[in-house]
Biopython code that builds the backbone (N, CA, C, O; Angstrom):
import numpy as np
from Bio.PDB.StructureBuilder import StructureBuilder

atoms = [
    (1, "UNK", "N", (0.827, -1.206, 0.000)),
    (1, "UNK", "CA", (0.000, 0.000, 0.000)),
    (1, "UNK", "C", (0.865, 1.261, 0.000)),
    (1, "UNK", "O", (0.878, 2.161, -0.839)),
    (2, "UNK", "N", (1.465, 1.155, 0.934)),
    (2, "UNK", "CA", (2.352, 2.771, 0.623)),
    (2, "UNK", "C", (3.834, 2.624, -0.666)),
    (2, "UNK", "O", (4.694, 3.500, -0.762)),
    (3, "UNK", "N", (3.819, 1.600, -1.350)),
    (3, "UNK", "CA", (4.521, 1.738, -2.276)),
    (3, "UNK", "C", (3.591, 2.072, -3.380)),
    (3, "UNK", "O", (4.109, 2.703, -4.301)),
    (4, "UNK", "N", (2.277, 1.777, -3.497)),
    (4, "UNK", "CA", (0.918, 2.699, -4.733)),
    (4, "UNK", "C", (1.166, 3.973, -3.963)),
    (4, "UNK", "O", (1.279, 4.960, -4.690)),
    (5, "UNK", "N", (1.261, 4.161, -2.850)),
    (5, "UNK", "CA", (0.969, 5.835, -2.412)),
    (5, "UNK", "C", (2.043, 6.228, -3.270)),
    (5, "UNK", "O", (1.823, 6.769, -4.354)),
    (6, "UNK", "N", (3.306, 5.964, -2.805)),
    (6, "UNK", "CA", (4.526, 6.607, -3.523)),
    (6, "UNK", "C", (4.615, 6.622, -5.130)),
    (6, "UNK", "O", (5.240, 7.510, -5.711)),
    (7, "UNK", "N", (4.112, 5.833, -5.651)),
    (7, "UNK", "CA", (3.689, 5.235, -6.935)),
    (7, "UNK", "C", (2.912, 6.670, -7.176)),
    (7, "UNK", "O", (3.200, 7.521, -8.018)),
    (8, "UNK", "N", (2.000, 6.698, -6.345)),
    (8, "UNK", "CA", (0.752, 7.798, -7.260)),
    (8, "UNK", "C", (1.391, 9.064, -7.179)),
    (8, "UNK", "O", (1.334, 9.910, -8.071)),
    (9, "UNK", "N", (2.148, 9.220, -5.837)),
    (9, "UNK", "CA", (2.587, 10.888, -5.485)),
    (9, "UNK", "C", (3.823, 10.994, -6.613)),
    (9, "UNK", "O", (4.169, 12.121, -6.966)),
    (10, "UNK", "N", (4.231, 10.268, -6.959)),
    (10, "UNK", "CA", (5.689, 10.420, -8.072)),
    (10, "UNK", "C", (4.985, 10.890, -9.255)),
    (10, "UNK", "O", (5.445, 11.898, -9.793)),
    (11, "UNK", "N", (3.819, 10.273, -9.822)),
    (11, "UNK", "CA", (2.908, 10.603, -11.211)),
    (11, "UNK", "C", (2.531, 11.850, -11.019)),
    (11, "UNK", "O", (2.714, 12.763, -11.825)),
    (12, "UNK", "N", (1.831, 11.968, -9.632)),
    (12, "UNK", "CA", (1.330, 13.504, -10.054)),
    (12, "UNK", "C", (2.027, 14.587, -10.100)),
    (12, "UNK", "O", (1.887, 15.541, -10.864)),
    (13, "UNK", "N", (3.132, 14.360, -8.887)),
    (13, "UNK", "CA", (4.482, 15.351, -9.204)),
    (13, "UNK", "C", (4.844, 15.421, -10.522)),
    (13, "UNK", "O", (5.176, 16.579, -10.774)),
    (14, "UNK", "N", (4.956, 14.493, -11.762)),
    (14, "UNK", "CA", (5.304, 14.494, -12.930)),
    (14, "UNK", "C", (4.753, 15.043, -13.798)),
    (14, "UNK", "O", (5.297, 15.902, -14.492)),
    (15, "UNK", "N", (3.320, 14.579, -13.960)),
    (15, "UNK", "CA", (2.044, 15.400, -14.670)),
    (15, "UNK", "C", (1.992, 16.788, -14.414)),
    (15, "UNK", "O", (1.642, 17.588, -15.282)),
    (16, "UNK", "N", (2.460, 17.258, -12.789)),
    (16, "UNK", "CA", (2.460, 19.320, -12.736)),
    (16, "UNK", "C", (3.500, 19.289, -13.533)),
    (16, "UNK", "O", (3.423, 19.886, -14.606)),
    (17, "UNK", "N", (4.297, 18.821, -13.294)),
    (17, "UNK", "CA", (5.460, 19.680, -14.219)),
    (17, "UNK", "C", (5.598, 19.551, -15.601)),
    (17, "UNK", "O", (6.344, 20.283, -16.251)),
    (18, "UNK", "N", (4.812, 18.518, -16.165)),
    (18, "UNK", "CA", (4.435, 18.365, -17.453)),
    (18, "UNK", "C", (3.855, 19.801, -17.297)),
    (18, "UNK", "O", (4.738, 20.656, -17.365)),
    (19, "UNK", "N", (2.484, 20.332, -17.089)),
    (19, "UNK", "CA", (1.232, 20.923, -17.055)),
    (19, "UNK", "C", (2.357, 22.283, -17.084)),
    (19, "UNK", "O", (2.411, 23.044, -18.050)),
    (20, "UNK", "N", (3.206, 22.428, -15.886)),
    (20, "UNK", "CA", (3.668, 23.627, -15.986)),
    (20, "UNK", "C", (5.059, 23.856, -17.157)),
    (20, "UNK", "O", (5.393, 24.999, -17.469)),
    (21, "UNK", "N", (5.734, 22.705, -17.691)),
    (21, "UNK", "CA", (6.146, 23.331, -18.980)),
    (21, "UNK", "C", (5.286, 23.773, -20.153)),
    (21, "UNK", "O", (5.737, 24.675, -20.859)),
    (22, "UNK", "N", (4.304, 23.337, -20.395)),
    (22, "UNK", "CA", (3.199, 23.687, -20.892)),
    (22, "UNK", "C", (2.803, 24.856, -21.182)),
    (22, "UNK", "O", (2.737, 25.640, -22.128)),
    (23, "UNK", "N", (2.509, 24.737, -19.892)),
    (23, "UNK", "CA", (2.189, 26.452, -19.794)),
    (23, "UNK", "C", (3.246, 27.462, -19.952)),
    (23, "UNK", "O", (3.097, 28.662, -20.180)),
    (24, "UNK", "N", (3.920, 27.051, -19.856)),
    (24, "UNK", "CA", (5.110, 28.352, -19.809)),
    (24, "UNK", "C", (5.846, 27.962, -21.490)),
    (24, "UNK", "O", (6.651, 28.783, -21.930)),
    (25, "UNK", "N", (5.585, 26.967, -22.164)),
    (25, "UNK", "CA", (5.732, 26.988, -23.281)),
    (25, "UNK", "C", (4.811, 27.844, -23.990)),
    (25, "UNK", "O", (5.219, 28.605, -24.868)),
    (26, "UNK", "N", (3.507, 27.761, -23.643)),
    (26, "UNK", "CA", (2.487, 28.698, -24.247)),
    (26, "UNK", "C", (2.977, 30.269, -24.368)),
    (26, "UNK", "O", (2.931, 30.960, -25.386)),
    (27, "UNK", "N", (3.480, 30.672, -23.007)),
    (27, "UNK", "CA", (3.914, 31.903, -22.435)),
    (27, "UNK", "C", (5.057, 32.154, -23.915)),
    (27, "UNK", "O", (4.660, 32.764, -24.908)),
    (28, "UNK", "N", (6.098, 31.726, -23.841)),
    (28, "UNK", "CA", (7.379, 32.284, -24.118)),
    (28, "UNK", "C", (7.110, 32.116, -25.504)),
    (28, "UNK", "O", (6.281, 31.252, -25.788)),
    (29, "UNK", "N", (7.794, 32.954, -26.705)),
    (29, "UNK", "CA", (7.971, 32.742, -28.242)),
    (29, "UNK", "C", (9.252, 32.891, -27.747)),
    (29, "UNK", "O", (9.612, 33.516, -26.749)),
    (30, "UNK", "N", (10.076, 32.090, -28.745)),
    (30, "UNK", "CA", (11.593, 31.927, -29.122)),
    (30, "UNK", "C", (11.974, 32.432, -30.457)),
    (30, "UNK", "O", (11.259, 32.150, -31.419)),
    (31, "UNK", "N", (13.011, 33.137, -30.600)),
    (31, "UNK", "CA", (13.437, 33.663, -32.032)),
    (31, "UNK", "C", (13.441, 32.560, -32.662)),
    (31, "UNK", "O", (12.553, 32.496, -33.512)),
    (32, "UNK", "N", (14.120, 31.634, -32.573)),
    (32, "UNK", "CA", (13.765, 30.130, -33.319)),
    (32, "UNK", "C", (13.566, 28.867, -32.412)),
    (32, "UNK", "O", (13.688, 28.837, -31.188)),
    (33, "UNK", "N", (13.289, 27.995, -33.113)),
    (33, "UNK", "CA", (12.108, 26.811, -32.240)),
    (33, "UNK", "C", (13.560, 25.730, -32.363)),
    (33, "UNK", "O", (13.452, 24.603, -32.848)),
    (34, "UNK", "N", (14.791, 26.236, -31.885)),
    (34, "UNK", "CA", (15.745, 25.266, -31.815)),
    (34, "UNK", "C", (15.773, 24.299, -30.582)),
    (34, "UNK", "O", (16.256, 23.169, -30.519)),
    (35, "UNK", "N", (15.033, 25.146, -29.467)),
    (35, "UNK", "CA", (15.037, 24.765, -28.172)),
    (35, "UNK", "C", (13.434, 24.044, -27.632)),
    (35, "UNK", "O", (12.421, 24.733, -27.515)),
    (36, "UNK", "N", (13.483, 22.547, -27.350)),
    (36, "UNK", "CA", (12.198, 21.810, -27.480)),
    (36, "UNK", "C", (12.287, 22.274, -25.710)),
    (36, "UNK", "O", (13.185, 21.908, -24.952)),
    (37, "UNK", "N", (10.989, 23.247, -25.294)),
    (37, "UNK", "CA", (10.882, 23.308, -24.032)),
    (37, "UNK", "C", (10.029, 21.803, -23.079)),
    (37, "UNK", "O", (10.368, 21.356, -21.983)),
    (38, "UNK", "N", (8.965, 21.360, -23.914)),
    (38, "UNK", "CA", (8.809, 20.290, -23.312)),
    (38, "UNK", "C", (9.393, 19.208, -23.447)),
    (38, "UNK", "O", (9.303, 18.902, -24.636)),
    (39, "UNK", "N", (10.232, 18.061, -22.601)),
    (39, "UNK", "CA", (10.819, 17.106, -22.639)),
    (39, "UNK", "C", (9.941, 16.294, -21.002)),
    (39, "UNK", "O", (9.332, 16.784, -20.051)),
    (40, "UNK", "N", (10.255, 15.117, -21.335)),
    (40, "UNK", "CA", (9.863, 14.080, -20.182)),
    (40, "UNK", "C", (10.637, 14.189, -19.185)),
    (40, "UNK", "O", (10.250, 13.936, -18.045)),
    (41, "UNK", "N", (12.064, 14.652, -19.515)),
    (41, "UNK", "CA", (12.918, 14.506, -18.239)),
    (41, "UNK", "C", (13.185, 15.864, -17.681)),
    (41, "UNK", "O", (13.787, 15.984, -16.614)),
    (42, "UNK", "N", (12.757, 16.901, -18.368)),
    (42, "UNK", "CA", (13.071, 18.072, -17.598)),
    (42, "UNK", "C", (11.646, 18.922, -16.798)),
    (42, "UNK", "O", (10.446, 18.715, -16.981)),
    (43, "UNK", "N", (12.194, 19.728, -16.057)),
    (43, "UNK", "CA", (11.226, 19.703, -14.842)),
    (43, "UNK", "C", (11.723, 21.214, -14.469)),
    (43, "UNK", "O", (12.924, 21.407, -14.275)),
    (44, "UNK", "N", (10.640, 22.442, -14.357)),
    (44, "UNK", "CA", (10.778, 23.396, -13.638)),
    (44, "UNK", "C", (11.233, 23.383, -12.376)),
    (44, "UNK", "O", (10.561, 22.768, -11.549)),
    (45, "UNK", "N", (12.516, 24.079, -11.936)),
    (45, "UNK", "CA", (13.196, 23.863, -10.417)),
    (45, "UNK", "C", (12.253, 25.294, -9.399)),
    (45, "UNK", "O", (11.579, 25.251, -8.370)),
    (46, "UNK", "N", (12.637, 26.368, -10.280)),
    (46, "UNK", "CA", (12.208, 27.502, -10.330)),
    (46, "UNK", "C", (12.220, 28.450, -10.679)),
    (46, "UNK", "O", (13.074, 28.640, -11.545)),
    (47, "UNK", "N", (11.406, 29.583, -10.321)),
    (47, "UNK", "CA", (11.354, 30.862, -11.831)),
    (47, "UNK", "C", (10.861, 31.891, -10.899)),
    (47, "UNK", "O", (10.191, 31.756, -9.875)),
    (48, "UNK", "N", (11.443, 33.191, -11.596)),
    (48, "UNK", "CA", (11.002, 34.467, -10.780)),
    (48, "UNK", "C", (10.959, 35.432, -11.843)),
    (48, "UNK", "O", (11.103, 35.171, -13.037)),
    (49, "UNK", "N", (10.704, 36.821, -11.223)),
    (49, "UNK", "CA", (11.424, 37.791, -11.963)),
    (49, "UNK", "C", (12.571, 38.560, -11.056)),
    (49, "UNK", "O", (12.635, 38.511, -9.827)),
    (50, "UNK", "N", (13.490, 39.304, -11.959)),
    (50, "UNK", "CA", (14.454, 39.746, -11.608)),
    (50, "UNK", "C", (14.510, 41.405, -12.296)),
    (50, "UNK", "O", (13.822, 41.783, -13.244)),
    (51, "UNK", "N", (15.319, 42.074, -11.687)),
    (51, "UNK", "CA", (15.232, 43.393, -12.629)),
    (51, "UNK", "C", (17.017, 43.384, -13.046)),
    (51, "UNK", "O", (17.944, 43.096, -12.290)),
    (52, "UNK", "N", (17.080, 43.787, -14.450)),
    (52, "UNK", "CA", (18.225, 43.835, -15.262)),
    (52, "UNK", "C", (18.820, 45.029, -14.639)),
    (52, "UNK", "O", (17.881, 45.634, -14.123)),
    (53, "UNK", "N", (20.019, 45.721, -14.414)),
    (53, "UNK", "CA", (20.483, 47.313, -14.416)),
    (53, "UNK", "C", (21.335, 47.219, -16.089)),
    (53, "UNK", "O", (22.207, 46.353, -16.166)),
    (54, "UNK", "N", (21.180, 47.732, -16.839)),
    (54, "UNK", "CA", (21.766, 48.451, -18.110)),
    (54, "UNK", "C", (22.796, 49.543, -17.643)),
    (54, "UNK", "O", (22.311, 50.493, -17.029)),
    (55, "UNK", "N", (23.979, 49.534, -17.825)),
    (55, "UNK", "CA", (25.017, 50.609, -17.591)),
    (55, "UNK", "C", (25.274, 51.305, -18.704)),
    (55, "UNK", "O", (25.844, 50.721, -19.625)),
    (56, "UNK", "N", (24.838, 52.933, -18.862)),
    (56, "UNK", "CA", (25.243, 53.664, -20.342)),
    (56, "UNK", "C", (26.641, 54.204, -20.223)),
    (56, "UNK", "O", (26.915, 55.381, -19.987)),
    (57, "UNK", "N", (27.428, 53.305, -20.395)),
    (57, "UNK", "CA", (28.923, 54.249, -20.061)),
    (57, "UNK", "C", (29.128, 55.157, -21.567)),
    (57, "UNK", "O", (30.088, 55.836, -21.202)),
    (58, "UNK", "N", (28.935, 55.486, -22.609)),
    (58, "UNK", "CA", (28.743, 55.981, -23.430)),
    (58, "UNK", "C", (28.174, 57.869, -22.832)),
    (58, "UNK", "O", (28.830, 58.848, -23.188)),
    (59, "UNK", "N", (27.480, 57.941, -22.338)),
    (59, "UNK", "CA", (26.976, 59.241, -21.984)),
    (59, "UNK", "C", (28.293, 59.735, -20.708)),
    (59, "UNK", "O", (28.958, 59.039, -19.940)),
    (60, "UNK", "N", (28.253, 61.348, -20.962)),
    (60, "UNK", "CA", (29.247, 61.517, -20.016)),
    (60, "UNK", "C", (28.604, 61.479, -18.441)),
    (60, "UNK", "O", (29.075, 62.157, -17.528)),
    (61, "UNK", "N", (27.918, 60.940, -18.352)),
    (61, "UNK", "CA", (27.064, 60.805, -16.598)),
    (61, "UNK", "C", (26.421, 58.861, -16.725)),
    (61, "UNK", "O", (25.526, 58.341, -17.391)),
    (62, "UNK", "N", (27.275, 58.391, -15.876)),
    (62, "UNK", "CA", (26.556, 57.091, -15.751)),
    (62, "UNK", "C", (24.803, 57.045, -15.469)),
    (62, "UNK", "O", (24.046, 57.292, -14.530)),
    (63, "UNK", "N", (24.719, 56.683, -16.556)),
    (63, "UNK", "CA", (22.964, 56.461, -16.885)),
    (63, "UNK", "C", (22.599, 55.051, -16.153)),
    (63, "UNK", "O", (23.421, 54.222, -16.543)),
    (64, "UNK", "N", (21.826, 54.561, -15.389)),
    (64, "UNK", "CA", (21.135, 53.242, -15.290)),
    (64, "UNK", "C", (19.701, 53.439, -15.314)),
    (64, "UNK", "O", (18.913, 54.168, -14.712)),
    (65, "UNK", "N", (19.600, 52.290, -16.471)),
    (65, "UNK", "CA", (18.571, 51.466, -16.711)),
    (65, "UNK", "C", (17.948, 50.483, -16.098)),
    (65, "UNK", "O", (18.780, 49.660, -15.715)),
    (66, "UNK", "N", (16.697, 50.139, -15.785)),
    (66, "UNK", "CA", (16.258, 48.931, -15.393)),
    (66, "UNK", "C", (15.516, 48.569, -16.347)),
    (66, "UNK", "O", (15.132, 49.409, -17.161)),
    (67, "UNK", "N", (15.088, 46.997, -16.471)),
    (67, "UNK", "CA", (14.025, 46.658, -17.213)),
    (67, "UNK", "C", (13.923, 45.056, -16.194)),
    (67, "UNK", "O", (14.853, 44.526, -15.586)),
    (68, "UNK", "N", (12.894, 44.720, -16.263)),
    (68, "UNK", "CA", (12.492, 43.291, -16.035)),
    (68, "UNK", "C", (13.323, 41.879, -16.722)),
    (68, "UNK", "O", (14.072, 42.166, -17.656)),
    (69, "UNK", "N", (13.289, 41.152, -16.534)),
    (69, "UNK", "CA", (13.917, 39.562, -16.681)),
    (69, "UNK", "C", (13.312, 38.577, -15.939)),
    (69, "UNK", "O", (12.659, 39.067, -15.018)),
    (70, "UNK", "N", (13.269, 37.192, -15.990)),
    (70, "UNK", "CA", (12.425, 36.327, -16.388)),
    (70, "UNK", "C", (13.918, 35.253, -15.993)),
    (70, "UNK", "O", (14.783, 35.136, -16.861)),
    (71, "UNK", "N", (14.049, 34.656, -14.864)),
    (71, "UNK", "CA", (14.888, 33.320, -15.189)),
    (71, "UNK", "C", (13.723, 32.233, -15.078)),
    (71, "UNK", "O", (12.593, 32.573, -14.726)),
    (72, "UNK", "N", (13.980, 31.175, -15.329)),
    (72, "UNK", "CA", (13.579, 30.103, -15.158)),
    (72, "UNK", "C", (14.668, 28.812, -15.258)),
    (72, "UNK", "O", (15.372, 28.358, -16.161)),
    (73, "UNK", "N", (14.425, 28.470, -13.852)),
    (73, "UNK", "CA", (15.725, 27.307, -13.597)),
    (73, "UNK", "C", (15.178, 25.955, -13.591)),
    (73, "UNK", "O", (14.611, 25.571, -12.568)),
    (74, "UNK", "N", (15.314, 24.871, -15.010)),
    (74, "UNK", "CA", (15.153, 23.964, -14.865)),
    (74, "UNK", "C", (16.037, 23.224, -14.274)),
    (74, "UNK", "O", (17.012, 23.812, -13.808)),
    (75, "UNK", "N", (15.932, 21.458, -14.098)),
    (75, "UNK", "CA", (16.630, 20.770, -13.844)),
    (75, "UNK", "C", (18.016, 19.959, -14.898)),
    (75, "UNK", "O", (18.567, 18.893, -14.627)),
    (76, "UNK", "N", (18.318, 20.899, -16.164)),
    (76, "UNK", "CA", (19.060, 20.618, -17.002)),
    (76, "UNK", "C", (19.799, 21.984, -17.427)),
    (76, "UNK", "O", (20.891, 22.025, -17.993)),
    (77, "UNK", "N", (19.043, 23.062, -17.070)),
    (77, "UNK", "CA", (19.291, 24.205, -18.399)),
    (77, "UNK", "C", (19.220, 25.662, -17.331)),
    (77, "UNK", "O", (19.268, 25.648, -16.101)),
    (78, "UNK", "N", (19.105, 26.743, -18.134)),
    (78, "UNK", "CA", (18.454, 27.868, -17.121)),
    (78, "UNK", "C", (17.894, 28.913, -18.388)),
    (78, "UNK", "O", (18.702, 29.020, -19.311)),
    (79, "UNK", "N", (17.232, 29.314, -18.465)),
    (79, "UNK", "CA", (16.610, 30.256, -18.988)),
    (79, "UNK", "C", (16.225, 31.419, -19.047)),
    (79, "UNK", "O", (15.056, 31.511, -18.670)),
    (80, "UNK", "N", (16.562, 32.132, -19.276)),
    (80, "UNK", "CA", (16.175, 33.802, -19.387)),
    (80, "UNK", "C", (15.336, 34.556, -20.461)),
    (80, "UNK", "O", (15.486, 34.753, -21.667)),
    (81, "UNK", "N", (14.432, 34.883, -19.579)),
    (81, "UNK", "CA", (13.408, 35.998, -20.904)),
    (81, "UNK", "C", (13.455, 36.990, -20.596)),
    (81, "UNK", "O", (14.323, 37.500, -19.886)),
    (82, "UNK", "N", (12.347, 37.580, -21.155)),
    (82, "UNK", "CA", (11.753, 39.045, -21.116)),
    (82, "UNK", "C", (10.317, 39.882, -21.463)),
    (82, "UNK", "O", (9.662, 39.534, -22.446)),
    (83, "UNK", "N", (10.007, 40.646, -20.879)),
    (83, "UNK", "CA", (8.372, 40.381, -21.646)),
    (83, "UNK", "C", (8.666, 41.344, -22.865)),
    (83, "UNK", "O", (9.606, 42.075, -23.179)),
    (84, "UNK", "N", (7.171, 40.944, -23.533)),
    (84, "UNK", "CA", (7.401, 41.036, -25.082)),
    (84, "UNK", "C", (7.243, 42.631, -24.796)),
    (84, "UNK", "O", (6.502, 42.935, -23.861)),
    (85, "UNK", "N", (7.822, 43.578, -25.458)),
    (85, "UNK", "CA", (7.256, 44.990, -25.540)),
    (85, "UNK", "C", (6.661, 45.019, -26.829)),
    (85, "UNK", "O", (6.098, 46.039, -27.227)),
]
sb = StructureBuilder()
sb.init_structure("model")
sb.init_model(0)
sb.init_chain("A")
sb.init_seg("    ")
for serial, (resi, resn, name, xyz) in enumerate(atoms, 1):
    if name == "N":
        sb.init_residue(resn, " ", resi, " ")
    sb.init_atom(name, np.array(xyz, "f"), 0.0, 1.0, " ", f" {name:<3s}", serial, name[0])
structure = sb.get_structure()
């Protein structure tokens, strides 16, 4: 009996993270489709947002920029976006 428990809790852990590459495949466009986000063996670890600083050393007064970023840390890879403007 508690080896079906463990049995069932391993599937459904598997199926979210199916569900949530999914979804976050839906989310993201890629300049090209070189990168297959859903795979069986990879698995969202975790994901946030972050804010970028941009340094304008070009201007004679250090300029900073922020903009938003997007990691997402699988269990193979790591990923970085951005939202679409």
């Amino acid at each position: 009996l508690l080896q079906l428990i463990k049995d069932c809790n391993e599937n459904v852990q598997r199926m979210k993270s199916t569900e949530e590459l999914i979804y976050l495949s839906q989310k993201i466009e890629f300049e090209c489709k070189i990168f297959p986000l859903i795979s069986q063996s990879r698995r969202l670890v975790k994901c946030g947002e972050l804010t970028a600083l941009d340094f304008n050393t070009l201007s004679p007064k250090w300029k900073v920029t922020t903009r938003p970023i997007y990691l997402h840390l699988f269990n193979d890879c790591l990923l970085l976006s951005r939202p679409k403007e």
